[in-house]
C-alpha positions in Angstrom: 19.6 -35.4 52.7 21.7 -34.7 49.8 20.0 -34.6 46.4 19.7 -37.3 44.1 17.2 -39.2 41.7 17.3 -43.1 43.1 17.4 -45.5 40.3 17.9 -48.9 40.1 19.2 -51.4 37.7 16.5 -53.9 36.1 16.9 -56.7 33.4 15.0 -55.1 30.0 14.7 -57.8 26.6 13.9 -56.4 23.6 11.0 -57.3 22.6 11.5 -58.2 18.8 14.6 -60.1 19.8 13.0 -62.1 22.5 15.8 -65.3 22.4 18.7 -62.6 23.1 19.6 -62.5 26.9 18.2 -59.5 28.8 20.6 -56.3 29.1 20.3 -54.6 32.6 19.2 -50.9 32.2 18.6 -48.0 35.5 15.0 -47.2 36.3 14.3 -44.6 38.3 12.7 -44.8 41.5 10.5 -42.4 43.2 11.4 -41.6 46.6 7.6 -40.7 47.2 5.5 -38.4 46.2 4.7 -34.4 47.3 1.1 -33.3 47.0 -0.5 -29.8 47.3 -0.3 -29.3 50.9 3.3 -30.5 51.1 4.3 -27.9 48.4 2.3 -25.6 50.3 4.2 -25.7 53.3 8.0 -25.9 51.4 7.0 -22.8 49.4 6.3 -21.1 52.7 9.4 -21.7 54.1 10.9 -19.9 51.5 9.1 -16.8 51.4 6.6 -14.4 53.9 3.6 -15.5 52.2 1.8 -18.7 54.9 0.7 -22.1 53.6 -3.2 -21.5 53.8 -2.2 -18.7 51.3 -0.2 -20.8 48.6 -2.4 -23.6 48.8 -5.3 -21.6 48.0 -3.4 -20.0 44.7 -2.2 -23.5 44.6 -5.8 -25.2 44.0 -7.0 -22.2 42.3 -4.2 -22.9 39.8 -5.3 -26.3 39.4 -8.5 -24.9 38.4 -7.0 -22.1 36.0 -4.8 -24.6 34.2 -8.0 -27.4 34.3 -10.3 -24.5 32.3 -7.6 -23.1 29.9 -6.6 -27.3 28.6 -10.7 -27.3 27.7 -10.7 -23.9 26.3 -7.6 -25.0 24.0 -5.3 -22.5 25.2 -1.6 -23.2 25.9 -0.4 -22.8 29.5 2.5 -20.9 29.9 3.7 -21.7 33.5 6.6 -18.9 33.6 10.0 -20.9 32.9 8.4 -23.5 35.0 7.0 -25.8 32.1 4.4 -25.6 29.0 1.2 -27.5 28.3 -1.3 -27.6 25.7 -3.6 -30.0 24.0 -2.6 -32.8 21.7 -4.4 -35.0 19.6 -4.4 -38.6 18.4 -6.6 -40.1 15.6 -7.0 -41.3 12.2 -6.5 -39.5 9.0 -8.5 -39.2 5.9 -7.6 -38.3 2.2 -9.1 -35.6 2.0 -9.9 -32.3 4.1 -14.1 -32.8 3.0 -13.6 -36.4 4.5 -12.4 -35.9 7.8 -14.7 -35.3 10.7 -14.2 -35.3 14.4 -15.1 -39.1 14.8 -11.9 -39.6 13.4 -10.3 -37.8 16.6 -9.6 -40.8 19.3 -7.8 -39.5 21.6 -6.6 -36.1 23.5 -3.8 -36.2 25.6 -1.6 -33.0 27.1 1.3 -32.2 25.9 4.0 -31.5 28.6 7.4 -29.1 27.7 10.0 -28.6 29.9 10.7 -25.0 30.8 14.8 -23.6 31.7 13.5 -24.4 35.1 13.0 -27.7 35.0 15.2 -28.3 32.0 18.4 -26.8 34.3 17.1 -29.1 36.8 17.7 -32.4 34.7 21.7 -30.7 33.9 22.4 -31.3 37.6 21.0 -34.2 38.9 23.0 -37.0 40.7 22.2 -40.5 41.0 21.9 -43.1 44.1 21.5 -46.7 43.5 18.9 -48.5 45.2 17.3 -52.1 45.4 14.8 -53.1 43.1 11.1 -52.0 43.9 9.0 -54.4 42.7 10.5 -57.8 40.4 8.1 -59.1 37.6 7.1 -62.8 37.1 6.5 -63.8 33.8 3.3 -65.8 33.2 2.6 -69.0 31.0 2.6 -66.5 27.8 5.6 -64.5 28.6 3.8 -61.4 29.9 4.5 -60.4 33.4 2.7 -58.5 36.4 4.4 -56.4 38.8 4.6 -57.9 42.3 6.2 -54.8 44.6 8.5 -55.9 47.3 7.6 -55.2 51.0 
């Protein structure tokens, strides 16, 4: 199968314009999804090291990565990507004011490496039907129905 990132093209209205008509926009679309055990097995056909092998380093990496976030390190993962803690809250006036309370929210930061960054210079696109096609309700919100 050749590679491409599936995408297809949905009706978007901007929300603070809401009398303007829609304009149609691409959304990409996952062709499914690849979990440890698949990697696993695609990293050992590329190499002499077998699948029970990299999905062990695999899980124990999940574990590594899992310790260093709550330890507040940043994880360098080669040219691969970077992560490290951020933070969302409210601020106070002064320095003596703030306390943690004011912290709401932690959330990971995620930065592209040159790996993955040289990946998103390449990519080619295939057009696809629409997954899923949203029905407003009475109050003009909507819920995602997926198609079968």
């Amino acid at each position: 199968m050749a590679r491409s990132v599936t995408y297809s093209v949905v009706p978007r209205r901007n929300p603070s314009e809401k009398n303007t008509p829609p304009k149609y926009y691409a959304q990409a679309q996952a062709r499914g999804d690849v979990n440890i055990r698949e990697m696993a097995e695609r990293i050992q056909s590329t190499c002499t090291v077998h699948k029970s092998d990299v999905y062990a380093v695999l899980v124990a990496l999940e574990d590594v990565v899992s310790e260093a976030i709550q330890n507040g390190e940043i994880v360098r993962l080669g040219e691969l990507c970077t992560l490290q803690v951020g933070l969302n809250g409210k601020g106070a006036l002064t320095e003596e004011e703030f306390n943690e309370n004011l912290i709401k929210k932690a959330r990971i930061n995620f930065r592209p490496g040159k790996v993955l960054a040289g990946a998103l210079e390449t990519l080619k696109f295939s057009k696809v039907p629409i997954k899923y096609v949203k029905e407003a309700d009475e109050e003009g919100g909507g819920e995602e129905e997926f198609e079968e």
